[in-house]
N, C-alpha and C positions, 0 to 999 in steps of 0.2 A: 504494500500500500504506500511505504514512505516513497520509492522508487519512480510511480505509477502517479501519484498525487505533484510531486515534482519534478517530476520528468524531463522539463526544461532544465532544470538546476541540476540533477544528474548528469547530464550531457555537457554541461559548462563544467561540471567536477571531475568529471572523467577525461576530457580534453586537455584539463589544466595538468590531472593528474600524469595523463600521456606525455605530454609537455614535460612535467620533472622527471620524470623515469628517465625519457630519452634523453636531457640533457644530464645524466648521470646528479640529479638532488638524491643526497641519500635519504630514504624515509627513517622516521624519526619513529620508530618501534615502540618507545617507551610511553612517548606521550601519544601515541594512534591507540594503543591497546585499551579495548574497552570504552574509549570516549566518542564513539559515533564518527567520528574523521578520520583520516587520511591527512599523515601530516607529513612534511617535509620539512628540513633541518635549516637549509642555505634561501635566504631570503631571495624576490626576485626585484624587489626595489629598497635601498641601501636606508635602513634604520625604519622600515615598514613588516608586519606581517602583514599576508595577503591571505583573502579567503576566498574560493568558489568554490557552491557547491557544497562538497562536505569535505572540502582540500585544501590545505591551509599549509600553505609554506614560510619560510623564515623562525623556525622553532628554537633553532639551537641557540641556548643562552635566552630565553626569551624568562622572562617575569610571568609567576602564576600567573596574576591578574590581568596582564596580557592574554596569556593563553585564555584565560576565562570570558574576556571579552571576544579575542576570536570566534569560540566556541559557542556564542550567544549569534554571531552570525551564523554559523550553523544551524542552529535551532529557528534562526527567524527564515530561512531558505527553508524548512522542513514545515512551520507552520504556514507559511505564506504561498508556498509552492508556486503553483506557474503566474501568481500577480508578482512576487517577487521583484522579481528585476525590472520591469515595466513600473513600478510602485518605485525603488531606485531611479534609473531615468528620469523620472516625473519628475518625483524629491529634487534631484542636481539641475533640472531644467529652472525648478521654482525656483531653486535657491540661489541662484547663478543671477534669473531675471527680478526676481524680487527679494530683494534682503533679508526678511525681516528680523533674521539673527543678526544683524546690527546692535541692532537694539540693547542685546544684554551680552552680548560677544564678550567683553572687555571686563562686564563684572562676572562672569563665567570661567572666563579663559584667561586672566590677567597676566599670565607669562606667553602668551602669544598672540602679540600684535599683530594686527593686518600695516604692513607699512608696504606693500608693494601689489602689483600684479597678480603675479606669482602667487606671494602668501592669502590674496584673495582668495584665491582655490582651493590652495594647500592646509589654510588654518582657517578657512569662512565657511567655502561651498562644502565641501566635504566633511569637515567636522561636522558639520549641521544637519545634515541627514537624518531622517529618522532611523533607520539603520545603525548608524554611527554613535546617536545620542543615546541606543537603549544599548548599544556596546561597552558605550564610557558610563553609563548607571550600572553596570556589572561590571566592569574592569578595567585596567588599562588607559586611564585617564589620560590626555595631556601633556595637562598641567602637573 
């Protein structure tokens, strides 16, 4: 059923997971066992874990609470199943074309200022997600 119900998010996890195999990421055994994922060790963007799917690379050396927040994307791909990622998109289109995490950004996030471009996306659009915000209410904060 979990398979079948997110079938889209399967096929993005398993692509991703194809993807580390073939570039030799070694899986991460210890923290894969028993936790519903598919982890891998060597990160694909430098001081990020990344998750699709139920595949989560950048593990090694990673903070519990990190990993926990990973892990809540997991869960939100498995309850949300095929709105998922469409419900993402939407989210970065809102958040991109209409602020309104403006607003409290600075009292929220007080070690990461928006001063560029760049950090627009990096520490505005993306952190704001609703995705991202139920990840940093389980783990992995920031700040």
């Amino acid at each position: 059923a979990d398979n079948t119900w997110g079938l889209p998010n399967s096929m993005v996890g398993s692509l991703f997971a194809t993807a580390n195999i073939m570039g030799g990421n070694p899986i991460d055994r210890t923290n894969s066992r028993n936790s519903g994922a598919l982890m891998f060790e060597n990160e694909w963007f430098s001081g990020y874990a990344t998750t699709l799917g139920n595949v989560i690379v950048g593990t090694k050396g990673l903070a519990h609470d990190v990993l926990e927040h990973e892990l809540a994307h997991v869960l939100q791909a498995r309850i949300f199943g095929p709105v998922f990622y469409p419900t993402m998109i939407a989210h970065y289109a809102i958040n991109t074309i209409l602020p309104y995490w403006l607003f409290y950004h600075n009292k929220r996030y007080p070690n990461t200022p928006i001063r560029n471009f760049g950090e627009y996306f990096s520490r505005g659009v993306y952190p704001h997600t609703w995705a991202e915000e139920w990840g940093y209410a389980v783990g992995g904060h920031p700040n």
